[in-house]
ROTORNU-641923 format. One line per 3 residues: number of its first residue (from 1); their letters; for each residue x, y, z of C-alpha. Coordinates in steps of 0.02 Angstrom, whole numbers, plus 50000, padded with zeros to 5 digits. Layout:
REM residues N
NUM) a) X/Y/Z  ...
END
This chain:
REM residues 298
1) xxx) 55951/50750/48722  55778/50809/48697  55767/51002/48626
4) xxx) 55675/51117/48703  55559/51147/48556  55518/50960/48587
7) xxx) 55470/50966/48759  55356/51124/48717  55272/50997/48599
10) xxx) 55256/50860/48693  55185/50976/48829  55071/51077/48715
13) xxx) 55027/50896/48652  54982/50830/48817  54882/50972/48879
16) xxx) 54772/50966/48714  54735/50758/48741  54701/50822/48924
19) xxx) 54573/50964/48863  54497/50846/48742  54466/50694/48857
22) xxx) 54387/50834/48991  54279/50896/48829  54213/50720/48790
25) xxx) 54188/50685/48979  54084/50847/49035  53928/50824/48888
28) xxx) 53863/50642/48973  53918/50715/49165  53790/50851/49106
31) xxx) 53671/50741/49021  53660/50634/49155  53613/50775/49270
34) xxx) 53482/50849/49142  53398/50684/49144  53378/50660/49309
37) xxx) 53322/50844/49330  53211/50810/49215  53141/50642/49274
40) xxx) 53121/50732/49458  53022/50868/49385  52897/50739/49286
43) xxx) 52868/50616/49429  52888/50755/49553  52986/50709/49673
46) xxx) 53024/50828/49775  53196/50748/49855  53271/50685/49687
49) xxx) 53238/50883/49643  53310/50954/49778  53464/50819/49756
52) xxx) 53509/50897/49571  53470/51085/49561  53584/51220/49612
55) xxx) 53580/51260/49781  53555/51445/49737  53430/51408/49616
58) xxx) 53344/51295/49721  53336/51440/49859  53271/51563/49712
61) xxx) 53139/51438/49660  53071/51425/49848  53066/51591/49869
64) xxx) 52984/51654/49717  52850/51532/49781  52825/51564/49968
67) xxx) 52831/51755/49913  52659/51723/49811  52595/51620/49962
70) xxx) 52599/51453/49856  52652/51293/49936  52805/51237/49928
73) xxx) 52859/51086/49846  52706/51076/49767  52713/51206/49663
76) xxx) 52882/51172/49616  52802/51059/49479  52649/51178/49415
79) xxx) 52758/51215/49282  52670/51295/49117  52757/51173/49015
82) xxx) 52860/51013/49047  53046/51016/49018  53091/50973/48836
85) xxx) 53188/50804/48815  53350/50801/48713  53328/50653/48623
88) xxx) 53311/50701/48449  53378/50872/48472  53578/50877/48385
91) xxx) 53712/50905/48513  53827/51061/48484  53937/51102/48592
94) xxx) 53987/51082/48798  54099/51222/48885  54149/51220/49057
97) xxx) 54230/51386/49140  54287/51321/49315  54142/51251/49401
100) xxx) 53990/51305/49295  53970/51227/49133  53851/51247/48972
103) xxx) 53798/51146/48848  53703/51189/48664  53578/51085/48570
106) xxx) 53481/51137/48428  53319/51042/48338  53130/51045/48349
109) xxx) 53128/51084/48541  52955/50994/48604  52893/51083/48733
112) xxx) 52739/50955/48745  52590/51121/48713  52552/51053/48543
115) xxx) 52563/51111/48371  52737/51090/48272  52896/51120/48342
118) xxx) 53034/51230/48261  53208/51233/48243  53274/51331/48399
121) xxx) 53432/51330/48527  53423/51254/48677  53566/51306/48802
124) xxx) 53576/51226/48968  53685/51291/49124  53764/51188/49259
127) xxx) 53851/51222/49411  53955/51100/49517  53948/51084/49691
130) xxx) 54056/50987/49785  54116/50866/49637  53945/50854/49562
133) xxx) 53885/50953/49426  53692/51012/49454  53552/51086/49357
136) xxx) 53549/51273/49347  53436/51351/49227  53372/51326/49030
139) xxx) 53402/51476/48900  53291/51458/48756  53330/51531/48609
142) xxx) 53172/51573/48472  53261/51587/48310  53112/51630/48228
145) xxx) 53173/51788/48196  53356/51755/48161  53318/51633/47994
148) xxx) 53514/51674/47956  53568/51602/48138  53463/51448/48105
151) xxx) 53543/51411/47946  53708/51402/48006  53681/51299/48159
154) xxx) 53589/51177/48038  53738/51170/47944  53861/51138/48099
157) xxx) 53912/51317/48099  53934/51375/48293  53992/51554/48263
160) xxx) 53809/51608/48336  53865/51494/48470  54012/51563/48523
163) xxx) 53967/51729/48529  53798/51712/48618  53804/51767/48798
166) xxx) 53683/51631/48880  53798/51515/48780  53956/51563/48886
169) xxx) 53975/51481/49064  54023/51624/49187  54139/51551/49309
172) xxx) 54076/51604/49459  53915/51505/49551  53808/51622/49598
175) xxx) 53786/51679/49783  53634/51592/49855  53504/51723/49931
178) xxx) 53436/51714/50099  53298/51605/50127  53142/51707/50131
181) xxx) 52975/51689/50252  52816/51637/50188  52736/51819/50116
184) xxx) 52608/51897/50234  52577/52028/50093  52589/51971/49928
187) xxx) 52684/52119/49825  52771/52185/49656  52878/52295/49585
190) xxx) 52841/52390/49435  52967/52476/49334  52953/52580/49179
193) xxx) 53122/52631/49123  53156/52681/48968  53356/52735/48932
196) xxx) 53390/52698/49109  53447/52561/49213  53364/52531/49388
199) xxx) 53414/52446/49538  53286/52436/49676  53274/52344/49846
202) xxx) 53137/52307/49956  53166/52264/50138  53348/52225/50111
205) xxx) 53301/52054/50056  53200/52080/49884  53343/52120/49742
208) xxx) 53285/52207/49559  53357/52266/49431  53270/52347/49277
211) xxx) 53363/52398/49123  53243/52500/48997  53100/52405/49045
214) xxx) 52915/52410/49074  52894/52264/49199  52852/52197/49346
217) xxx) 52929/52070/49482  52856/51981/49643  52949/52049/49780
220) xxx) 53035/51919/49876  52964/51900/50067  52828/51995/50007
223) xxx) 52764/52148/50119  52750/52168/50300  52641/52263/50432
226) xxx) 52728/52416/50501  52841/52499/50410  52918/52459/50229
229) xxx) 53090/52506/50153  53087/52536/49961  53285/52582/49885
232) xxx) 53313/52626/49738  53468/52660/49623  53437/52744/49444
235) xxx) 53579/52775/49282  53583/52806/49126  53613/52659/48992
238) xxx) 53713/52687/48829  53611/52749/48692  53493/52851/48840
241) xxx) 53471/53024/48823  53429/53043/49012  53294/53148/48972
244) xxx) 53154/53012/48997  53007/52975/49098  53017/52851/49249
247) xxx) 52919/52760/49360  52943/52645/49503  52800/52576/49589
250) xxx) 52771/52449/49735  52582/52373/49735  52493/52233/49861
253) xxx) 52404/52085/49766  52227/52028/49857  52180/51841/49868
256) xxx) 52025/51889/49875  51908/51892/49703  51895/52077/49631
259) xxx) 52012/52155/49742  52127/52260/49619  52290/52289/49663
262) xxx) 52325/52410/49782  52496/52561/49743  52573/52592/49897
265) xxx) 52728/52672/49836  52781/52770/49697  52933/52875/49646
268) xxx) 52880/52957/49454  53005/53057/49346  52909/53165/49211
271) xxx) 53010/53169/49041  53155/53296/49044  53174/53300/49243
274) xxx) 53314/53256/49333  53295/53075/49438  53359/53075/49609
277) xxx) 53540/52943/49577  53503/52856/49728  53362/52863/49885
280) xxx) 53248/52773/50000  53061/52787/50020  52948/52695/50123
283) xxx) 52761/52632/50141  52657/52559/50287  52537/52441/50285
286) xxx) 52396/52501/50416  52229/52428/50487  52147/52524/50365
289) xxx) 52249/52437/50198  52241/52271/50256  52035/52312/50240
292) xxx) 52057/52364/50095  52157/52221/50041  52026/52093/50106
295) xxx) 51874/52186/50005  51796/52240/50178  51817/52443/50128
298) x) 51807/52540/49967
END
């Protein structure tokens, strides 16, 4: 008769060899996607992309580009830099958390703009959809600044690793967004947010958030004629003393050559006021602005 400590081994046992045959299947499944990303992006091919990314990122990607009137494909491959091959680069780790995945290199990361590469971390994120695991995004990580961090993943220490964020796969695929229309206005959000965190949404389909930044986004769907819906949410993030300055402000980009950009919204908190938690504003685009947009008025 088999004891009951015995079973819990054998068990315990089996689940491990389980785990560990998952673990050395999941870093060529993810390879394998990565390279074909990869080899879509450099011959552009616009089908083998579409094939391999992340249906949610694939919807973000198209409508980060219709938003700034570009074309679409096309543009998907105007990238500043071409993806960085992991050949050469030292494999560290693979992690899958249900049906997103992760996995770490670290080396002289070549993004192909010349000069010599460094030692940096390269963490790539997966998702799978319907049995197949698909491109996602790229986290770089610039170790420049963290000498001690590049030390230890040189020597095969993953303690950075484990604790990094961008390192751990989530879980949970992302919702995609709605598709969005070609812009008729191009349009973006600027936030300046210092101690605060800020949520802001533009026509319901254009999603923010700021957390103390000074930045700026292209809204999604760009702006429309008529009437424009700008909400906005506003807290306080640890370490804030609630007593700073804040601004949120929606501008319209020209196409046309020395047309600055135009502010048609602004909500401004002056240091030690009190900012409204939550509330909606609006701006219209008129006749008169679109002339102004197209360099016909001053």
């Amino acid at each position: 008769m088999v004891s009951p400590m015995k079973v819990h081994i054998l068990v315990l046992s089996a689940l491990l060899t389980a785990f560990s045959a998952a673990q050395v299947a999941l870093r060529p499944a993810l390879e394998k996607t990565y390279d074909a990303w990869r080899d879509a992006i450099n011959r552009q091919d616009a089908t083998a992309w579409q094939r391999v990314t992340a249906t949610h990122r694939r919807i973000e990607v198209h409508n980060l580009i219709v938003s700034q009137k570009l074309p679409f494909p096309v543009s998907v491959f105007k990238l500043p830099t071409p993806p960085p091959e992991l050949k050469g680069l030292t494999f560290l780790d693979a992690k899958q958390n249900g049906p997103t995945a992760t996995a770490a290199y670290f080396g002289k990361i070549d993004f192909g703009v010349g000069g010599t590469p460094t030692e940096n971390l390269l963490v790539l994120a997966f998702v799978s959809e319907n049995g197949q695991w698909l491109y996602d995004r790229a986290d770089f990580v610039n170790l420049e600044a963290l000498p001690e961090v590049r030390r230890e993943l040189a020597a095969g220490d993953l303690k950075y690793l484990k604790e990094a964020p961008e390192a751990q796969p989530s879980g949970k695929i992302p919702a995609a967004p709605m598709e969005a229309p070609t812009a008729k206005y191009i349009a973006k959000v600027y936030v300046f947010s210092p101690g605060r965190e800020v949520k802001v949404q533009i026509n319901k389909i254009s999603h923010h958030r700021f957390a103390n930044a000074k930045e700026a986004e292209i809204v999604i769907g760009g702006a429309v004629d008529g009437l424009n819906e700008v909400q906005y949410g506003i807290s306080k993030l640890p370490g804030g003393t609630g007593t700073e300055a804040l601004t949120v402000r929606v501008y319209l980009l020209s196409q046309v050559k020395d047309v600055k950009p135009l502010k048609v919204f602004e909500y401004q908190v002056a240091e030690n006021a009190v900012p409204k938690a939550f509330d909606t504003g609006t701006f219209n685009i008129d006749a008169a602005m679109v002339a102004k947009l197209m360099g016909k008025t001053k």
